[in-house]
Wavefront OBJ file of the C-alpha trace (Angstrom):
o trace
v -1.204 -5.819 -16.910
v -3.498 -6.490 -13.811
v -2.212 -6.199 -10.129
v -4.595 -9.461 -9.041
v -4.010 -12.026 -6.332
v -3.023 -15.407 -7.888
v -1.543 -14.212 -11.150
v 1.629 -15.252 -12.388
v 3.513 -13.034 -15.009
v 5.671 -13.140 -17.766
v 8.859 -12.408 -16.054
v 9.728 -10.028 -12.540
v 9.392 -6.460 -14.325
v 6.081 -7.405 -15.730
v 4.681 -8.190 -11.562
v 6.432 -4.864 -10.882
v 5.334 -2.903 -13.207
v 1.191 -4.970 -12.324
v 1.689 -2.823 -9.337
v 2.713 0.459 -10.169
v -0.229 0.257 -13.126
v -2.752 -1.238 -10.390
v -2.050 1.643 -7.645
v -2.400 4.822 -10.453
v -5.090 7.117 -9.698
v -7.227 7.419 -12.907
v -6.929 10.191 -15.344
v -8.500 13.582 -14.911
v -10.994 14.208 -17.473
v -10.810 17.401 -19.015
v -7.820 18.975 -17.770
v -5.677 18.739 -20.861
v -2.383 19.197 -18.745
v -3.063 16.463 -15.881
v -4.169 14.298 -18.602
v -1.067 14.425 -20.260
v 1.228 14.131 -17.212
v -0.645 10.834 -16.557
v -0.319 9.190 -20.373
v 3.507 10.049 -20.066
v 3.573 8.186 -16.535
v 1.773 5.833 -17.287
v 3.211 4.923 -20.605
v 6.565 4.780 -19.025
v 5.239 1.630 -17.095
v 3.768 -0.068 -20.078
v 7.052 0.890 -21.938
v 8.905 -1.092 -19.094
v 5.989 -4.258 -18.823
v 6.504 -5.155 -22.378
v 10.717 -3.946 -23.273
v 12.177 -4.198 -19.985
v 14.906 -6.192 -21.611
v 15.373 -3.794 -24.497
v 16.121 -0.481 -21.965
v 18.675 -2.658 -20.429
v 16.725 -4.332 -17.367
v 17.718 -7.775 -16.454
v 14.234 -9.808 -16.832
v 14.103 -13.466 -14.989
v 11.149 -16.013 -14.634
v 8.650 -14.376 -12.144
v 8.386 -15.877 -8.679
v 6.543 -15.873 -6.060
v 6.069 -16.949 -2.106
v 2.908 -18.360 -0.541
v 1.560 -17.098 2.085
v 3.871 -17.352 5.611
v 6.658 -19.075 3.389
v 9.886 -18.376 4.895
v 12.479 -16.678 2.848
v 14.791 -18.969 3.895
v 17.130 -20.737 1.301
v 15.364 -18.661 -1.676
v 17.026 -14.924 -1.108
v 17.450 -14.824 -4.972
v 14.388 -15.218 -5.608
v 13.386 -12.245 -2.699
v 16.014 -10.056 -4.996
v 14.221 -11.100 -8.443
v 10.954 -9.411 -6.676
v 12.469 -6.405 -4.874
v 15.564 -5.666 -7.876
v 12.563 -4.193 -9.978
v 10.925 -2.483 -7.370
v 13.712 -0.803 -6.404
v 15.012 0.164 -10.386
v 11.445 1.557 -10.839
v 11.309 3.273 -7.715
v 14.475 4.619 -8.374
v 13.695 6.155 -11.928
v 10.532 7.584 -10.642
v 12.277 8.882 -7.859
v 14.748 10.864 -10.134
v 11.567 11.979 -12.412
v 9.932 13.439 -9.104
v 13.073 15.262 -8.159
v 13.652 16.562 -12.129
v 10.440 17.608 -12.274
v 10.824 19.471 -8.735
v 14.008 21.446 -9.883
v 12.374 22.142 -13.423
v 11.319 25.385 -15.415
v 8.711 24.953 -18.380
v 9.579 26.078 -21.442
v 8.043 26.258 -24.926
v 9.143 22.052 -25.366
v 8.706 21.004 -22.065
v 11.068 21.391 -18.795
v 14.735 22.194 -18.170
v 17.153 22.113 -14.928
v 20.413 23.673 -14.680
v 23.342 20.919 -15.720
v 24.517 22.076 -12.427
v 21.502 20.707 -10.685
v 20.583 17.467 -11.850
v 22.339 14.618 -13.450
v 20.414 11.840 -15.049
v 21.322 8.727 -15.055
v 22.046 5.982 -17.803
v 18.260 4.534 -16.997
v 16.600 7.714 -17.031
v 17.332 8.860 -20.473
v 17.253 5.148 -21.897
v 13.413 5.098 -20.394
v 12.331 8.333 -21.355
v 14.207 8.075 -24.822
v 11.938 4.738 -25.433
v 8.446 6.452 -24.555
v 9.278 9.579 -27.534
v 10.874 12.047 -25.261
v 13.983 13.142 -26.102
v 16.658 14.097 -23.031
v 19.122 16.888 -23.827
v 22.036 18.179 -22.002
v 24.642 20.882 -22.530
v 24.079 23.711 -20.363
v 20.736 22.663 -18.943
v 19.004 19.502 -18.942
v 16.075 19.890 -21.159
v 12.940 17.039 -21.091
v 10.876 17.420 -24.426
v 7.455 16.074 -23.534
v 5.730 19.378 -24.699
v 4.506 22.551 -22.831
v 1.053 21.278 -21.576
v 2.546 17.894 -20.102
v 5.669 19.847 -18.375
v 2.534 22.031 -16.679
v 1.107 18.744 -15.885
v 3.900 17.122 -14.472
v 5.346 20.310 -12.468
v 1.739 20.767 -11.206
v 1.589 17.137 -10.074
v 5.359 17.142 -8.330
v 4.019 19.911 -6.217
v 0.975 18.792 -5.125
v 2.742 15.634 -4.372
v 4.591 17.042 -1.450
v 3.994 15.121 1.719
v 5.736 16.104 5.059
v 6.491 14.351 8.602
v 5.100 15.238 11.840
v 8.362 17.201 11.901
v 7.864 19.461 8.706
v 10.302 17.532 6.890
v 9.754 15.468 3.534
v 8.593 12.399 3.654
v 10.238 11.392 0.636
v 8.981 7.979 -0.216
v 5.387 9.096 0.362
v 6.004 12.349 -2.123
v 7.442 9.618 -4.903
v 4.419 7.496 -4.519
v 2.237 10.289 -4.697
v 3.933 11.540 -7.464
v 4.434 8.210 -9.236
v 1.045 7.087 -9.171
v -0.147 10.616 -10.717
v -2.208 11.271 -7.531
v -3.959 14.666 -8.038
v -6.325 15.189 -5.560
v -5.210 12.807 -2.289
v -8.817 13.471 -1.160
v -10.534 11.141 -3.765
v -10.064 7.273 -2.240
v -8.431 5.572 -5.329
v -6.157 3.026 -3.471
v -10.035 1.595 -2.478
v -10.459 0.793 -5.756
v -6.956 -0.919 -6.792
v -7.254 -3.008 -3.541
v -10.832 -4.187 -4.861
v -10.025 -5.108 -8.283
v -6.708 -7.016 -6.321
v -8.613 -8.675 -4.072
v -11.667 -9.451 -6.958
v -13.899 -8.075 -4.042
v -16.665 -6.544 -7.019
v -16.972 -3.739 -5.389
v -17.272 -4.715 -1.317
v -13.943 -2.993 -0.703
v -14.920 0.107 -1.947
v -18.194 -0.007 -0.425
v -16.371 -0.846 3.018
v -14.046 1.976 2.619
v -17.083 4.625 1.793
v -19.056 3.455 4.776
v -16.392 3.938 7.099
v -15.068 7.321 5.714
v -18.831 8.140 6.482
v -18.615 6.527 10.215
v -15.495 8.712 11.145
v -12.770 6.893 10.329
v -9.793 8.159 8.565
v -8.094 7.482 5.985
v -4.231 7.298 5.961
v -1.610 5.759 3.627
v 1.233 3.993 4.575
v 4.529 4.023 3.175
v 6.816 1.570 4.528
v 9.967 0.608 2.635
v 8.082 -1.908 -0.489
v 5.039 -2.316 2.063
v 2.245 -0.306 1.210
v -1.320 -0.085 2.804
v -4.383 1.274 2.933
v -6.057 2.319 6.290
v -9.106 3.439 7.839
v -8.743 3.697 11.463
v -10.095 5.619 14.505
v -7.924 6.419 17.503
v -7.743 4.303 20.558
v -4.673 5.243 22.594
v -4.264 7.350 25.540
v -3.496 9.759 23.072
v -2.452 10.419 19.636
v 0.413 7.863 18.230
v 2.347 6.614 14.843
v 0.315 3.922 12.732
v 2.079 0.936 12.464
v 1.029 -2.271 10.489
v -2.020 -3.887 11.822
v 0.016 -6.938 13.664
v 1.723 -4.326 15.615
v -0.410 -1.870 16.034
v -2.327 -1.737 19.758
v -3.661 2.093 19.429
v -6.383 2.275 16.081
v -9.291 0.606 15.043
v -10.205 -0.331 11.776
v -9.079 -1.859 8.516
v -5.537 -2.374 6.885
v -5.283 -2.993 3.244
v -1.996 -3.956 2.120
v -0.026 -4.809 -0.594
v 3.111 -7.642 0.116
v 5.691 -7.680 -2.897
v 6.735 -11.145 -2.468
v 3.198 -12.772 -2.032
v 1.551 -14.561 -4.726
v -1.612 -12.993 -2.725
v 0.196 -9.726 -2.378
v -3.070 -8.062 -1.661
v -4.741 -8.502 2.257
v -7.517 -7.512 4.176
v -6.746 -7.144 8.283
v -8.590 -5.982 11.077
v -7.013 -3.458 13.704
v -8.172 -4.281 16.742
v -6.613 -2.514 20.264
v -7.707 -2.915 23.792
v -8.636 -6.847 22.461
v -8.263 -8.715 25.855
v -11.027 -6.521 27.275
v -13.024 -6.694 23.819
v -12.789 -10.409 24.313
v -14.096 -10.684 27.846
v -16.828 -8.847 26.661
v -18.132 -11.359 24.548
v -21.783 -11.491 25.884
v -22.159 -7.798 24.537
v -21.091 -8.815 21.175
v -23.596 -8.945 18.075
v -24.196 -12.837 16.708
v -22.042 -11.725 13.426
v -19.319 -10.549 15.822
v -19.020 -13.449 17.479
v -19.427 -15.720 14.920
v -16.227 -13.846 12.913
v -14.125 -14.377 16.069
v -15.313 -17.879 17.033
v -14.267 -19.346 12.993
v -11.198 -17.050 12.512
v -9.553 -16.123 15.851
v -6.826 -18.559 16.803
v -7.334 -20.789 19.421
v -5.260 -21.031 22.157
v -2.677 -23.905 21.758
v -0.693 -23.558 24.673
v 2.343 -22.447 23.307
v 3.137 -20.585 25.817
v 4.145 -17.293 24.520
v 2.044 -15.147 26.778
v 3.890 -16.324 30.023
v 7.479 -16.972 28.725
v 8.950 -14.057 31.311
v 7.147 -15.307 34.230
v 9.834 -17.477 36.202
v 7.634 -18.577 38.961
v 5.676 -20.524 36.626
v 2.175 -19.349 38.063
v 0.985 -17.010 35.548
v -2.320 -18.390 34.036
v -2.293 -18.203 30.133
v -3.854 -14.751 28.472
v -6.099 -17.209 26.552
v -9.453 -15.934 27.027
v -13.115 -17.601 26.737
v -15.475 -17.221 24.302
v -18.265 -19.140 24.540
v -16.076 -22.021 25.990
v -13.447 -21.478 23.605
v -10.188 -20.849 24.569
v -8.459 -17.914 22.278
v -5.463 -16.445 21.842
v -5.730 -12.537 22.641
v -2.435 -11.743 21.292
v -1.668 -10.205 17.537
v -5.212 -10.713 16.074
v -4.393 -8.811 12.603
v -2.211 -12.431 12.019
v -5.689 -14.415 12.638
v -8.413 -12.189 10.984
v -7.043 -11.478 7.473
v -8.040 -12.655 4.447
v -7.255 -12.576 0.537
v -10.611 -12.713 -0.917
v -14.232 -11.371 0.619
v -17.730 -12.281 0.390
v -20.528 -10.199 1.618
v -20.841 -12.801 4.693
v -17.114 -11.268 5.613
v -17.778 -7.803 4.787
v -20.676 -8.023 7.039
v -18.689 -9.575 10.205
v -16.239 -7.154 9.870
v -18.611 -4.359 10.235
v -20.364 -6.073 12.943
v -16.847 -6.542 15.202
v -15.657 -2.554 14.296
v -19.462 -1.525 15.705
v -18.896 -4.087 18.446
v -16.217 -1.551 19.861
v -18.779 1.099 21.082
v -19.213 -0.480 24.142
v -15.403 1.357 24.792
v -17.343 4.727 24.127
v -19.856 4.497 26.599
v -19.622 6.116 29.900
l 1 2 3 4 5 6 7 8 9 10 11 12 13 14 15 16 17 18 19 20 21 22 23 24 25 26 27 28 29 30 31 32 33 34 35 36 37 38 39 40 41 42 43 44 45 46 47 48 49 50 51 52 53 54 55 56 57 58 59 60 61 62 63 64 65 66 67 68 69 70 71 72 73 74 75 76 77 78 79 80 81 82 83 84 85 86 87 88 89 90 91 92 93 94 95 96 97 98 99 100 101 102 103 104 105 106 107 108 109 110 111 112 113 114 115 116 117 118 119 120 121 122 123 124 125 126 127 128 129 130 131 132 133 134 135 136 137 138 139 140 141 142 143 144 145 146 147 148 149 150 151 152 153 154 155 156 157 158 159 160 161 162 163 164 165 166 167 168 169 170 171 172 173 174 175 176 177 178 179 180 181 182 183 184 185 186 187 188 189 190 191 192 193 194 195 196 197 198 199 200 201 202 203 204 205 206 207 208 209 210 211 212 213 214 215 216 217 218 219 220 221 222 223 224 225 226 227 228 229 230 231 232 233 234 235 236 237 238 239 240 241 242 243 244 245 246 247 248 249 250 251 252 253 254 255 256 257 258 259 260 261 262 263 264 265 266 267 268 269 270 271 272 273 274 275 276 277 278 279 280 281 282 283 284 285 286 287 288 289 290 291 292 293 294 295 296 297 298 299 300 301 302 303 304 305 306 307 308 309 310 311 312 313 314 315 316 317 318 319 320 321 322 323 324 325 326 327 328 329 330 331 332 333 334 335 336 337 338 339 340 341 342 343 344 345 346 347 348 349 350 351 352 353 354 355 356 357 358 359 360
């Protein structure tokens, strides 16, 4: 199952599982172990995609929302998305931590009974893709000696940390669940082209500015998931946050939104835009010809002077080549769901447009 935008599926496991299959990181060649942690993975989703019913999931009709539809009035259809989601993630989760805990042995791995209790789903799962869960005094997995090395290798190198040295969870079970090796090799580049159809611009993009300086950084945030190239543009160092919110990094957000029958986006970051707007006149043509078509318009609504209670303020709006715009939140006006080399080339041009910040 593909992970495209526009598809409709079978039922809601089969979109679920579109993604986890979509955001894997391909198989190592010859390395006997990795390669078999990543079949066993892997054929756990396709297990799932096609007998979801049979392991005792609850399938429905898949649904979807379009773009900016409110979720309003249709909150079981936001649980028929998210319910698999969060089953999945929750099996994988207990997989991660098994695998943690584990010793190899001769069939595979084993935890102390004292240590680790699986649940209903995780034996039911792991029964239905030929690997047989065992418990008396241990709990023992029997998916063979070279996948256990595979799997405890890939739990380990999985480990991601906060700022604070403490697991970041969530990113270590994505890591782990998408059989993510070596972090260093860009494959979320190459899921987000083959989502967005983009024949290879994406991935392109993503090389040429890994080579420019930016970097790359994944972001985990409860079912929202992106991938970003950014360079720094705060007074100093600070969190990312999703493009719409973010004021500090420049670059590109690639995302992934569950509910979305386009669940796959590109965005621009943009910070410091008010002053990259006034200086229009030092823009490229492609620059300005990006902002002029896509950049929202001022429409007077008002937002940008709604604490001012003399009424005086003037409206943020600024010109651009006679055109009032809108300076506020431009990741909601520059994204898009499909690219062209017409787009890939604008965006480059308005990300190169931002040197005239570096100059002193």
């Amino acid at each position: 199952m593909e992970a495209k935008n526009g598809v409709v599926y079978q039922n809601n496991y089969a979109r679920a599982i579109a993604f986890y299959q979509a955001t894997c990181a391909p198989v190592v060649e010859n390395d006997s172990e990795k390669e078999a942690a990543h079949k066993f993975i892997t054929s756990i989703y396709q297990m799932i995609g096609e007998q979801a019913d049979s392991l005792g999931f609850k399938t429905v009709p898949d649904v979807s929302f379009k773009p900016w539809e409110t979720q309003k009035g249709r909150e079981a259809d936001v649980k028929a998305v998210r319910t698999p989601l969060a089953k999945i993630d929750e099996l994988m989760e207990q997989l991660y931590s098994f695998c943690r805990q584990a010793e190899i042995t001769e069939c595979g791995l084993s935890v102390s009974a004292n240590d680790f209790t699986p649940k209903k789903m995780f034996k039911s799962v792991l029964s239905g893709v030929g690997v047989a869960v065992t418990k008396n005094e241990r709990i023992e997995l029997c998916c063979g000696k070279k996948c256990a090395e595979g799997l405890k290798k890939l739990a380990e190198i999985a480990i991601t940390t906060n700022l604070d040295g403490t697991e970041n969870l969530a990113k270590s079970v994505f890591f782990f669940s998408r059989c993510v090796f070596d972090d260093n090799v860009d494959w979320l580049s190459h899921s987000f082209d083959n989502m967005l159809d983009a024949g290879g611009k994406i991935v392109m993009l993503c090389k040429k500015l890994s080579e420019l300086g930016y970097c790359r950084e994944v972001m985990i945030d409860g079912r929202y998931l992106s991938l970003n190239y950014i360079k720094e543009y705060g007074k100093k160092p600070s969190p990312l946050k999703k493009a719409w919110a973010d004021k500090n990094h420049l670059g590109i957000e690639i995302s992934y939104e569950d509910l979305c029958i386009m669940p796959a986006t590109l965005q621009l970051r943009l910070p410091r835009f008010t002053e990259f707007l006034s200086r229009v006149d030092e823009m490229p043509n492609e620059a300005k010809r990006l902002i002029n078509e896509k950049l929202k318009s001022c429409d007077g609504c008002r937002y940008c002077v709604q604490t001012d209670k003399s009424g005086t303020r003037p409206l943020a709006a600024v010109k651009v080549e006679g055109i009032a715009k809108c300076p506020y939140f431009p990741a909601f006006s520059l994204r898009w769901n499909e690219v062209n080399d017409v787009l890939i080339e604008q965006i480059e041009s308005v990300l190169d447009t931002y040197k005239i910040f570096d100059t002193k």
